[in-house]
Structure formats: structure tokens, C-alpha cells
GULUM-60990 format. One record per residue (C-alpha): y negated, z, x negated; residue number from 0. Coordinates in nm, 3 decimals. Example, Ala and Ser with C-alpha at 12.3 -4.5 7.8 and 13.67 -1.06 7.14 Angstrom:
! GULUM-60990
((0.450, 0.780, -1.230), 0)
((0.106, 0.714, -1.367), 1)
***
This chain:
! GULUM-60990
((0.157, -3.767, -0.810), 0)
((-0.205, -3.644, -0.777), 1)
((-0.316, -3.402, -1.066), 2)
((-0.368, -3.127, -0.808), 3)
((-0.007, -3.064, -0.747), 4)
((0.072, -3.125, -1.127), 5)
((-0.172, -2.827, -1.160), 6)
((-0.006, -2.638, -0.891), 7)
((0.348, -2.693, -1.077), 8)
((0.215, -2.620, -1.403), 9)
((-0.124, -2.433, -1.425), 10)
((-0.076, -2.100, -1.177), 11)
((-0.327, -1.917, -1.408), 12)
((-0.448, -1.587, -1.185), 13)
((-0.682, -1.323, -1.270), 14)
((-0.733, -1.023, -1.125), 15)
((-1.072, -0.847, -1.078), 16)
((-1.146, -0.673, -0.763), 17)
((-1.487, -0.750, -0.706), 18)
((-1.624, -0.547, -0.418), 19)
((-1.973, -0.426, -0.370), 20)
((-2.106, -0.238, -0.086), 21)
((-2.444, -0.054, 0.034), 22)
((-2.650, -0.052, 0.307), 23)
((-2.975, -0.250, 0.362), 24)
((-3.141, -0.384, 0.633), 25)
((-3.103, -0.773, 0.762), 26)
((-3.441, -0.956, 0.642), 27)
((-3.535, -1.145, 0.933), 28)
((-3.867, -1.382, 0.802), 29)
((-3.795, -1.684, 0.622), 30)
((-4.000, -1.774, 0.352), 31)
((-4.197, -2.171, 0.375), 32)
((-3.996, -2.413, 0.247), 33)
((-3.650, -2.259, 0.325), 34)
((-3.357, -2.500, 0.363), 35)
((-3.347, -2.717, 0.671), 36)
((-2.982, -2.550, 0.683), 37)
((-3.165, -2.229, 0.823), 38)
((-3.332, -2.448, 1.146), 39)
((-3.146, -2.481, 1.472), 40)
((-2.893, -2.772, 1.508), 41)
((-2.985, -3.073, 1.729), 42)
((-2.653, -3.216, 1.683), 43)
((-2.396, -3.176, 1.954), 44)
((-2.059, -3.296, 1.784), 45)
((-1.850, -2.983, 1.705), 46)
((-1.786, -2.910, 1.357), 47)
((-1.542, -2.635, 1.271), 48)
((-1.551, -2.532, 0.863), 49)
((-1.268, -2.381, 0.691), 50)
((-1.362, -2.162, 0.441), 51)
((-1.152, -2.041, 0.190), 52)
((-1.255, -1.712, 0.077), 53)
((-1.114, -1.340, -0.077), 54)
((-1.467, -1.160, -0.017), 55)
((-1.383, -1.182, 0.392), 56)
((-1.104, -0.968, 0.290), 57)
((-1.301, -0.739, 0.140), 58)
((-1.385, -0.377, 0.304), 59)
((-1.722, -0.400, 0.065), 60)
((-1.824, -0.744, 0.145), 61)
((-1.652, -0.915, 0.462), 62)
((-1.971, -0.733, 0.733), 63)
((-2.229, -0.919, 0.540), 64)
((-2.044, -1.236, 0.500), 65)
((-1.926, -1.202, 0.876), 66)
((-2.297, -1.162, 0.962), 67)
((-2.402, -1.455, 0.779), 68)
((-2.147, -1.695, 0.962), 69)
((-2.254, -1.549, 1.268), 70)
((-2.585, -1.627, 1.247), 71)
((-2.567, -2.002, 1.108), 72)
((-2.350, -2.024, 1.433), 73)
((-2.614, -1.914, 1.637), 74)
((-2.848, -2.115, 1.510), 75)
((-2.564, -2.416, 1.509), 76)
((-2.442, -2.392, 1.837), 77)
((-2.199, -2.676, 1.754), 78)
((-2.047, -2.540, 1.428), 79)
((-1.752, -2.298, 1.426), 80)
((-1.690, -2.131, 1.076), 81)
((-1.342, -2.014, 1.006), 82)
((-1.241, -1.823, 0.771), 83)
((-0.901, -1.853, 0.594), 84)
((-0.903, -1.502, 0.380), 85)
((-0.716, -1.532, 0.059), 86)
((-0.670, -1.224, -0.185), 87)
((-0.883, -1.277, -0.510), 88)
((-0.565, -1.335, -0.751), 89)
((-0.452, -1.578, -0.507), 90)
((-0.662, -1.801, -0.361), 91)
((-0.699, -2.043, -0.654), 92)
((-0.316, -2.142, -0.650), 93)
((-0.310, -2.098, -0.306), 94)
((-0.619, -2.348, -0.210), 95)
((-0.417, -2.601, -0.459), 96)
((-0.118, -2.572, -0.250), 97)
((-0.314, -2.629, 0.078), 98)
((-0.513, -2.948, -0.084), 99)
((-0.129, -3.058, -0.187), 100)
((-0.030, -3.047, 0.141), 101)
((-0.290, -3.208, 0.299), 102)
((-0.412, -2.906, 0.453), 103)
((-0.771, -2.817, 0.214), 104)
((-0.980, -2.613, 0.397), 105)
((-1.381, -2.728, 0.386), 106)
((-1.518, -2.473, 0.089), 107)
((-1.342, -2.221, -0.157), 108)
((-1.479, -1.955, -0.253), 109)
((-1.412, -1.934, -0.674), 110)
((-1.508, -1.752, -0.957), 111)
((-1.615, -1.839, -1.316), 112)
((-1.346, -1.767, -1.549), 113)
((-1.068, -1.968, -1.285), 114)
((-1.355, -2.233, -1.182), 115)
((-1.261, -2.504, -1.479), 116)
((-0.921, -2.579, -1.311), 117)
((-1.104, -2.692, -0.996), 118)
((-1.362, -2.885, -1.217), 119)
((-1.104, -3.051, -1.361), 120)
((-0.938, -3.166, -1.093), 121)
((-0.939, -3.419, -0.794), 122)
((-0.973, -3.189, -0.532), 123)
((-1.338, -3.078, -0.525), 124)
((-1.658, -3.312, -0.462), 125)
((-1.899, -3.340, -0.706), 126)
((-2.210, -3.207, -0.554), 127)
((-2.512, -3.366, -0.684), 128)
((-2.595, -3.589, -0.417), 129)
((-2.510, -3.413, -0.173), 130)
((-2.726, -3.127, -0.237), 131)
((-3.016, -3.312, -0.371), 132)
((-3.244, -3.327, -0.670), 133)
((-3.474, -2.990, -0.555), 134)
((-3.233, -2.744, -0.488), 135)
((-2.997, -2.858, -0.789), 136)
((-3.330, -2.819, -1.006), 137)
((-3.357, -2.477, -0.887), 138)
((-3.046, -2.340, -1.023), 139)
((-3.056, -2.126, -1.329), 140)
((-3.004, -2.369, -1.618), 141)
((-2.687, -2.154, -1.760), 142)
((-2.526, -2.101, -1.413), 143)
((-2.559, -2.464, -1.310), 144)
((-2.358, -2.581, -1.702), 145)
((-2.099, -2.299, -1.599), 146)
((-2.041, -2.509, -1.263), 147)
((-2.110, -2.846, -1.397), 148)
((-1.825, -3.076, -1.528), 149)
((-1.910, -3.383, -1.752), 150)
((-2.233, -3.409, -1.654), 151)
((-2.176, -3.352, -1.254), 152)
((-2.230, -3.028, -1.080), 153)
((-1.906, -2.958, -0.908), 154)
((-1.958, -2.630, -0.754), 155)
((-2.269, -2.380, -0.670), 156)
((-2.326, -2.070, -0.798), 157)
((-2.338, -1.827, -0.517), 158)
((-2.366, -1.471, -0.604), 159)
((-2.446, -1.446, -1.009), 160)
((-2.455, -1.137, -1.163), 161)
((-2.485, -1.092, -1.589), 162)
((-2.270, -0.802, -1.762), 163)
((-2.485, -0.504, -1.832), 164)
((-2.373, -0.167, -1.957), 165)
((-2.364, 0.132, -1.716), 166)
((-2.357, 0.451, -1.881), 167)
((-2.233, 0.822, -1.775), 168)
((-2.534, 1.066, -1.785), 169)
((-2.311, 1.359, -1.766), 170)
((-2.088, 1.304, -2.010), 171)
((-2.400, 1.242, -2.250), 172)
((-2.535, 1.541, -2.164), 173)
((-2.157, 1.718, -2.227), 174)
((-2.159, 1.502, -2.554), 175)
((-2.464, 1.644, -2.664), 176)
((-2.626, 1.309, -2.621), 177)
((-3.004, 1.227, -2.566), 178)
((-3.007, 1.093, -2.193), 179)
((-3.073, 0.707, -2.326), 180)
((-2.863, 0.429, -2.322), 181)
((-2.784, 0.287, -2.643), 182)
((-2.964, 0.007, -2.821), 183)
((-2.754, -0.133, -3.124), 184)
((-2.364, -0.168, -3.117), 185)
((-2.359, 0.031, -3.396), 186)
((-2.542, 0.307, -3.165), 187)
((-2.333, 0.290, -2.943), 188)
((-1.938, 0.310, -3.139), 189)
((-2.131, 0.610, -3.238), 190)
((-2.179, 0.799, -2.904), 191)
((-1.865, 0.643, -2.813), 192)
((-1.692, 0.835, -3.095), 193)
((-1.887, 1.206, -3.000), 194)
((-1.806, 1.140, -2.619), 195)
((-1.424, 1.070, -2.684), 196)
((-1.335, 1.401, -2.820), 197)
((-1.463, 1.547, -2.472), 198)
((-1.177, 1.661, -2.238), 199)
((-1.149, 1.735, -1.851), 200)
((-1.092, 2.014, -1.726), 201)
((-0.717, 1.951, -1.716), 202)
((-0.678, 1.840, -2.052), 203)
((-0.693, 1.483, -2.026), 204)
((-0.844, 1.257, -2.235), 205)
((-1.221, 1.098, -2.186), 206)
((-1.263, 0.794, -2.338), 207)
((-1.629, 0.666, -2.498), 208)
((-1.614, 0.324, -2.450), 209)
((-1.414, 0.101, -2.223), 210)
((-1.361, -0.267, -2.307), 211)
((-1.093, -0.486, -2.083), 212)
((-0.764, -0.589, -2.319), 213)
((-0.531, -0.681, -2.072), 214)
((-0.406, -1.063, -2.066), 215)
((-0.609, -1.225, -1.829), 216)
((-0.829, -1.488, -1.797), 217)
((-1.096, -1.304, -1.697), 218)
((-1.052, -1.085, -2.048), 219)
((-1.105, -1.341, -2.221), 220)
((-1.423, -1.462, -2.058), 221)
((-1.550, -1.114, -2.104), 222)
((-1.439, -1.160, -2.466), 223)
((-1.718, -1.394, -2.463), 224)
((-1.996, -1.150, -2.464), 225)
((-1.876, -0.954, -2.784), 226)
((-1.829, -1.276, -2.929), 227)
((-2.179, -1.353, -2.903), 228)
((-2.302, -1.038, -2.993), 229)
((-2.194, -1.105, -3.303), 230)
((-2.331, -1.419, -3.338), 231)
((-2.040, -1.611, -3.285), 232)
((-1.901, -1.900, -3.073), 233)
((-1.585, -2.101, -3.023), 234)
((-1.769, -2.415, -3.027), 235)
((-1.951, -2.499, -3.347), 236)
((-2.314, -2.652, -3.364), 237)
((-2.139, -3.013, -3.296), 238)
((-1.934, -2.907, -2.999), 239)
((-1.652, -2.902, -3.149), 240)
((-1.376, -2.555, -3.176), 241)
((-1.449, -2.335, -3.421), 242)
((-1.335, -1.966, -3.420), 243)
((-1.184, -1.907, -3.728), 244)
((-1.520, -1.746, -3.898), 245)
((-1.671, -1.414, -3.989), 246)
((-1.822, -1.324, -3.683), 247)
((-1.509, -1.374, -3.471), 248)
((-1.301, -1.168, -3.735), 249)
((-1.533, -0.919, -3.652), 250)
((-1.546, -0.919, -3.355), 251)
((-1.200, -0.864, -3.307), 252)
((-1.225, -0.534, -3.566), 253)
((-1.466, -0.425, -3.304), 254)
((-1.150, -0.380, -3.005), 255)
((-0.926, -0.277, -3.303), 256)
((-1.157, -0.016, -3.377), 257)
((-1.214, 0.102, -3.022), 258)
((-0.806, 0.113, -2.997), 259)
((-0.699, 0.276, -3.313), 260)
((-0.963, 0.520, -3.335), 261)
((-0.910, 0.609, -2.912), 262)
((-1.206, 0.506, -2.800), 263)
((-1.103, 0.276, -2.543), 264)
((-0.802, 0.292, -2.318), 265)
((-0.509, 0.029, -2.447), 266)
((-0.456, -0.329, -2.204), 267)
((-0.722, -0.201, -1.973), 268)
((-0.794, -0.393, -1.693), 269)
((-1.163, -0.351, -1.553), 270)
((-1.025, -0.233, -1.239), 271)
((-0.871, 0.052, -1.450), 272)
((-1.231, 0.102, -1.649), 273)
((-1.379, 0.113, -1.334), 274)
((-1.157, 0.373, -1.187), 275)
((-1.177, 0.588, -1.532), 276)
((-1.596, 0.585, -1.496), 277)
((-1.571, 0.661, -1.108), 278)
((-1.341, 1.011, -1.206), 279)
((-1.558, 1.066, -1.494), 280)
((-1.336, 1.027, -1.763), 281)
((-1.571, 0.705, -1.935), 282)
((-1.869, 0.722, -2.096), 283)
((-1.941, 0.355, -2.078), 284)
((-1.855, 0.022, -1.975), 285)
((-1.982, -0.348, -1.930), 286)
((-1.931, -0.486, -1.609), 287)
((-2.132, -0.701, -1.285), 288)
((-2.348, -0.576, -1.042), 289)
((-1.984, -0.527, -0.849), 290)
((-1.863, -0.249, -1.056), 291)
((-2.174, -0.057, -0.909), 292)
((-1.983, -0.011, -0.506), 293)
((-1.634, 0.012, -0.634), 294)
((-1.653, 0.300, -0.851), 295)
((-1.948, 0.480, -0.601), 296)
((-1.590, 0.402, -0.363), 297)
((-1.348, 0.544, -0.592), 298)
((-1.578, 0.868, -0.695), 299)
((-1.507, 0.968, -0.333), 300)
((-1.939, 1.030, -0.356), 301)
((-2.077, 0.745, -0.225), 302)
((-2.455, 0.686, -0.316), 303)
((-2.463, 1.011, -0.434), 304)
((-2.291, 0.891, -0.731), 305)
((-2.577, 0.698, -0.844), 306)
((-2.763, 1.035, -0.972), 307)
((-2.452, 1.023, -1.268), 308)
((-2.511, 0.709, -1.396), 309)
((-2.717, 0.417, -1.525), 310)
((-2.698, 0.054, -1.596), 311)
((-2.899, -0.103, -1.922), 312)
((-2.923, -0.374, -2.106), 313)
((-2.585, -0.495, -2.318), 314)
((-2.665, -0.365, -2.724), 315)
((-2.784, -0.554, -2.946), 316)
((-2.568, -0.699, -3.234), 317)
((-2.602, -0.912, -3.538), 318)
((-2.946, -1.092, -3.406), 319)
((-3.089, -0.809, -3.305), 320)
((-3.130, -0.882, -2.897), 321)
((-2.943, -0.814, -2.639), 322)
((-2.682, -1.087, -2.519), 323)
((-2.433, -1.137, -2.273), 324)
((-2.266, -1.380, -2.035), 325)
((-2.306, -1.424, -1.665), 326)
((-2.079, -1.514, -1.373), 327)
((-2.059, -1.612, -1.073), 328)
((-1.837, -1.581, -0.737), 329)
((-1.936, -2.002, -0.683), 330)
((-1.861, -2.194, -0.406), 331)
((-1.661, -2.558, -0.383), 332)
((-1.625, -2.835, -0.107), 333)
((-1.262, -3.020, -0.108), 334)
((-1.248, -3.392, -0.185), 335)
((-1.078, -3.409, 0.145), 336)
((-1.317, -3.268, 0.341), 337)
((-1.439, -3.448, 0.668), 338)
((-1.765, -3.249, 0.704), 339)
((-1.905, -3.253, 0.379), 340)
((-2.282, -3.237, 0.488), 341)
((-2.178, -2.982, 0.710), 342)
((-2.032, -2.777, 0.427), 343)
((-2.322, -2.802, 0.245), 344)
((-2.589, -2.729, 0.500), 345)
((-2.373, -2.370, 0.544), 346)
((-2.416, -2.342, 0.183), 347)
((-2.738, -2.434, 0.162), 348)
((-2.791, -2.141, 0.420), 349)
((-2.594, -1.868, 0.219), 350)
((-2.789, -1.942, -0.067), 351)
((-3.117, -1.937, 0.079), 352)
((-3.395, -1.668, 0.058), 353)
((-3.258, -1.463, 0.403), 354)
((-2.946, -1.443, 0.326), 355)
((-2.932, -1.396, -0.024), 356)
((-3.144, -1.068, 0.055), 357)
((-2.908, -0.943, 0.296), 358)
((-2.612, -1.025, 0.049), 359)
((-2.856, -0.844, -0.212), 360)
((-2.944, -0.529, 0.008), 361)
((-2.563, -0.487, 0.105), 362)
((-2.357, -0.533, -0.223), 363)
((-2.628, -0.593, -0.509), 364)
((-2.601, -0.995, -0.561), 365)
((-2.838, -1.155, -0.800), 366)
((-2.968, -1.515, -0.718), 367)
((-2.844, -1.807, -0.926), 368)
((-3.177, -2.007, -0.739), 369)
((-3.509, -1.942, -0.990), 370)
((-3.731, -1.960, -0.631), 371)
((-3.516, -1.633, -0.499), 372)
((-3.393, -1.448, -0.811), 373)
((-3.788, -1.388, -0.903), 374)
((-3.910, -1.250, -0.582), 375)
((-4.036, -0.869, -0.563), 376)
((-3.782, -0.774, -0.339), 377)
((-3.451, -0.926, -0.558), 378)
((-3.631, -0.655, -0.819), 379)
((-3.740, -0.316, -0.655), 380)
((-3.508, -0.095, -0.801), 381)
((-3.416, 0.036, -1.151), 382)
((-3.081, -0.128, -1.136), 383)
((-3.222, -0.445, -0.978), 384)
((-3.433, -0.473, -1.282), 385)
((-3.171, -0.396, -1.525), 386)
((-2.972, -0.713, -1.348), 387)
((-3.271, -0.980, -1.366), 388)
((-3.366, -0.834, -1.742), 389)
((-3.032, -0.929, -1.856), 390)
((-3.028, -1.223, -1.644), 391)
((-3.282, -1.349, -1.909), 392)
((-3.045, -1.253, -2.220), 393)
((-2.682, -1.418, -2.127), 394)
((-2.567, -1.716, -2.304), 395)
((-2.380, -1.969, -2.129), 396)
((-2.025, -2.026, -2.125), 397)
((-1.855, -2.310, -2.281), 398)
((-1.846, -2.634, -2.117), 399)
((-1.589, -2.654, -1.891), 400)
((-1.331, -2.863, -1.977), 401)
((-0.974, -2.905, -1.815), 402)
((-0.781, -2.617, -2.049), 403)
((-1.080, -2.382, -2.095), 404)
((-0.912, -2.095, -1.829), 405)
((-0.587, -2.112, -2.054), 406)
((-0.831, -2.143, -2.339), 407)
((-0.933, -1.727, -2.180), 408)
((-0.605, -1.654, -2.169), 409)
((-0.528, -1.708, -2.518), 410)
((-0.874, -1.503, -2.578), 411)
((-0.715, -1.228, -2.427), 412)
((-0.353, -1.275, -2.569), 413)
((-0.545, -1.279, -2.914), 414)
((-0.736, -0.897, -2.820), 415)
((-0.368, -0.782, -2.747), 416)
((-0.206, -0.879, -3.107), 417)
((-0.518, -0.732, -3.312), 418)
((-0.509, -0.409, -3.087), 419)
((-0.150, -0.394, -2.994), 420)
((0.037, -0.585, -3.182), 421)
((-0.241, -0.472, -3.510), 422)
((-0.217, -0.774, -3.616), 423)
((-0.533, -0.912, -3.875), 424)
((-0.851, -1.000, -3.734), 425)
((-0.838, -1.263, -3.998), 426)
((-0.444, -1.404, -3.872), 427)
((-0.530, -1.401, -3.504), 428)
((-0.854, -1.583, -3.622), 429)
((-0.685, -1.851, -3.755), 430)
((-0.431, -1.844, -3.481), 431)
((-0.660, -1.866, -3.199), 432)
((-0.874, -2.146, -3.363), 433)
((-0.540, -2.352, -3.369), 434)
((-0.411, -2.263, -3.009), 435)
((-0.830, -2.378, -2.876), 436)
((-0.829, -2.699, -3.096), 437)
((-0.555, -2.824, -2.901), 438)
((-0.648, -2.639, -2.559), 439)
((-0.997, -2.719, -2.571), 440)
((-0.951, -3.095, -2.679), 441)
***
């Protein structure tokens, strides 16, 4: 039996993360020299139609821009017909295993970082070295192309990248009593979080200071990740090998059991809930993508006029005394089982070029995974754009992926629950999780 459908039977892993983004922006229209031959009119007359796989054409934030892209590589590719299969975020990984099971894989899926290892790691994608070519795979961000490469072989491109910065609530620091500046130390900023908790709506409910996700999900656990390494920890040691039963990851986890006991943070948040909390004004801050930016300007019922209430900075420092974080990416695959593999990745080619990678930008906020596009002026003419591309400069990569590393999240997460939860030790659920990783991660 092909280790697809033994992952389908034994591996449905799902995450859930609405990640929406939405503004407006006009369509660039000049492409720069040296764009991808992807971008030029077809000469080929055999039809080609592309499945594609994907929860963002679902998506009232981000299926205009993605329709408009597909619309105009068909114009340009009079022969090529791209259809879109649209799968809901927390399904489409199981889903698109099912499909490949059956014989039935569409052309590309559409993927995201924390669920991306279970594709690497299996016989369903392409590797994509070749295929793409020597330039364009040197022009990926060196710690976005490791989070999509799997022993030694790229197996999937990061599309739209984003780090996690920390967007911060200018009124409630002004009802706090707060200077109107983000915080720059983690110490800093358990300290505003504690003078902004003990504000209350008008109806009495509670406002929380700082929100960090606790629920179990995969995607909690990757975001684990960035506290991790704020305190100078890891769960690989220096010779690759698992290693999170130390001090930094013991205190790391008194970090969420200090947010929890002392009500700081709202108990097995999701970030959809965080998001929701910061849009009604009832968060003072939160770590999230550039997609957190749309959904809660949505959910504030304000539009862009929520933008005067808030900020995004860079992530506090911790134990080294910089700023850290991780990036993802929403990355793209092509199935092993593909017939129109250079097809696939001339389209992808073209969604990751200079045009429209600025219309993706201009409509929902994308950062550039390509250094050639994520350093031009206009990926960095606003505030928040520069926030994004600062940051971009001060994330760490995430482990090498490896066949258990999204279970190897979940048990990051299960481990935030039993310190903040369950109050178990820092020091147990240390030990614990080093165990459970040694034989996930082998």
C-alpha cells in the first residue's frame, strides 16, 4: 500500500487558522526585466487544464486576487485552463491525500507550514529542484526554502511568507496609562500586560494583556516555536539531535503558565479567538502574520479605519537580547501524479513573480519569500510593510522537516495545555516532551 493512504488512515493531523487578508490596491501592470518566462504569452497550442487545490479561493479576503491572477495567466496562455478545486483550510491536507489515494490528485496544493512535513514526507509531491531551476531556487529566502526542503530536496515553494510580529492596541495603552510604544524586552512587555489586564469594558468583561494561542493544534505548537527561541532555546541540540529537556524550555513554558494563572491571557485560545478578542478591543497584544491584519479590521466591523487603533512591531527581545521569531508560509506543492508538471510550475513561477506578488501584496499584505521581490521599494512603503520585512530579517528557521515533525507540534501544544491547564511542572512536561520528540522526531 503506498505511504499516502497509510498517512490518510493514520496521520489526519488538521489545524485550524483562518488566514484571510484583505485590502484594496491597485493591479501593477509593468513587469520588471528579467521576470519569469511564465509571465510571456504561450506559443503552445495543446490544452492544459491545472487543478489546483486551494482554501484561499474560498476565501471572501483572498479568492478576487487569486481569481485575478488565474485569469490573467489564462489570458496570456490561451491554451491553459486553471481550475480550482476549493478546499476549507482544516481540510484540504487530508482531503488532497484522499484524492492522490484515489487516483484523483489535482496538479498543485495549496499548504501551509506547520501541516507541510506530512506532504514532504510522503510520495505524493515532486521534488522541485529541477524543475524550477538553479536561479529562482537561489532566490528563495534561505530559512523559507529549509522550511520547504526535505533531505536535501526542495519539495514545495514558499508562496506568500509572512514572520510573526506583535501588533499592539493603542487605546488600551493609552486606558492603561501606557506610553504609546510597543514594548522592547519580554520582561517589558508581561509588565504592560499585567497594568492592561485589570482594565474592563464597559460591560464588565474582562480585557486581557497578552494573548498567546494554547489550544492543541499543530499550528500552536509551531507558534510555540517563537517563545522557544526567545529564550534561547531549541528542540534540536547543536548536533541535530532532540533536546528539550533544558532551562530555557522550562522557562519558557513558566512564561504561558504565568500568562494563565496570573489572567493575562485567555485559557486554550485559538488565534482565531485572539484575533477576535483584539478586533472588539478586549486585547492589548498579540503575535500573529501579516493575515491577522484583514481579519480583525473584518471582525471590528471598522474596516481600514481600524488601523488608527493599532500597531504592529517587532517580536521582544528575550534572553539574547534581539528580537526573534519564526516565519511561515501558505507554500505551494505539485502531485507526483501530475501530467503537467512544467505547466504547474510555469503558473507558479507566475504567482510568485514580481506582478503578481504586488497585487497579492497590495490586496491582503503578503511578504515575498523571493530576495529579488521582498527588497523592492514598493513590498516596503508603509509602516506595517516595514515592520513585516524588519522581522523578516530576525526569524529563525524551523526544524528540519522530517516525517513526524507536525505530530512533533502537536505534542508542543499538548505540552502548553498540561503546564497551563493541567499546572503541571515546567520541569515534568520538559522531560515529558523531550521523550515524546526523541521518538517522534527520530
Amino acid at each position: 500500500m503506498k505511504k499516502y493512504l497509510g498517512i490518510v488512515l493514520t496521520s489526519c493531523l488538521t489545524v485550524s487558522l483562518l488566514a484571510a487578508c484583505s485590502s484594496q490596491g491597485n493591479t501593477p501592470s509593468e513587469s520588471p526585466k528579467g521576470n519569469d518566462q511564465a509571465s510571456a504569452p504561450s506559443t503552445s497550442s495543446s490544452p492544459v487544464t491545472l487543478k489546483f487545490a486551494s482554501w484561499s479561493i474560498n476565501e471572501a479576503a483572498t479568492k478576487d486576487a487569486l481569481q485575478q491572477m488565474a485569469d490573467t495567466y489564462m489570458s496570456l496562455h490561451k491554451n491553459v485552463k486553471i481550475e480550482f478545486i476549493g478546499i476549507p483550510f482544516g481540510n484540504i491536507k487530508d482531503q488532497t491525500f484522499v484524492m492522490a489515494s484515489s487516483g484523483d490528485a489535482p496538479d498543485i496544493i495549496q499548504t501551509f507550514t506547520a501541516s507541510f512535513p506530512t506532504y514532504a514526507a510522503s510520495d505524493i509531491v515532486e521534488p522541485l529542484d529541477d524543475l524550477l531551476g538553479k536561479d529562482y531556487v537561489n532566490d528563495l529566502l534561505p530559512s523559507y526554502k529549509d522550511d520547504y526542503t526535505y533531505n536535501g530536496k526542495l519539495m514545495g515553494i514558499p508562496w506568500a511568507a509572512s514572520p510573526y510580529v506583535l501588533y499592539w492596541n493603542k487605546d488600551l495603552f493609552k486606558k492603561a496609562g501606557l506610553e504609546q510604544k510597543p514594548p522592547k524586552t519580554i520582561d517589558e512587555m508581561l509588565d504592560i500586560a499585567r497594568k492592561i489586564s485589570k482594565l474592563k469594558t464597559d460591560s464588565g468583561e474582562s480585557i486581557y494583556g497578552l494573548g498567546e494561542p494554547t489550544d492543541k493544534l499543530p499550528i500552536n505548537g509551531m507558534i510555540f516555536l517563537k517563545t522557544l527561541y526567545s529564550f534561547g532555546g531549541s528542540i534540536l541540540d547543536t548536533n541535530g539531535k532532540v533536546n528539550v529537556n533544558t532551562p530555557e524550555t522550562i522557562s519558557a513554558f513558566k512564561y504561558y503558565q504565568t500568562l494563565i494563572s496570573e489572567n493575562l491571557s485567555p485559557q486554550a485560545a485559538k488565534l482565531k479567538d485572539l484575533r477576535n478578542l483584539f478586533a472588539i478591543g478586549r486585547l492589548g497584544m498579540y503575535a500573529d502574520g501579516y493575515y491577522g491584519k484583514a481579519v480583525f479590521r473584518s471582525l471590528s466591523g471598522k474596516g481600514e479605519a481600524f488601523d488608527s487603533t493599532w500597531e504592529a512591531a517587532l517580536m521582544p527581545a528575550g534572553k539574547s537580547g534581539k528580537s526573534v521569531s519564526i516565519g511561515e508560509a501558505h507554500g505551494l506543492v505539485i502531485t507526483k501524479d501530475s501530467k503537467n508538471k512544467q505547466e504547474a510550475v510555469n503558473f507558479i513561477k507566475f504567482l510568485t513573480d514580481k506582478d503578481m506578488m504586488l497585487l497579492y501584496h497590495q490586496k491582503s499584505d503578503v511578504v515575498s519569500a523571493r530576495k529579488s521581490v521582498s527588497t523592492l521599494p514598493e513590498f516596503n512603503n508603509t509602516p506595517f510593510d516595514k515592520a513585516l520585512n524588519q522581522q523578516m530579517n530576525a526569524i529563525n528557521a524551523l526544524p528540519k522537516n522530517n516525517q513526524g515533525l507536525e505530530q512533533s507540534y502537536l505534542d508542543m501544544a499538548d505540552s502548553i495545555l498540561k503546564v497551563t491547564i493541567a499546572k503541571e511542572t515546567p520541569e515534568k512536561i520538559a522531560a515529558d516532551l523531550d521523550a515524546k520528540l526523541k521518538q517522534t522526531l527520530k
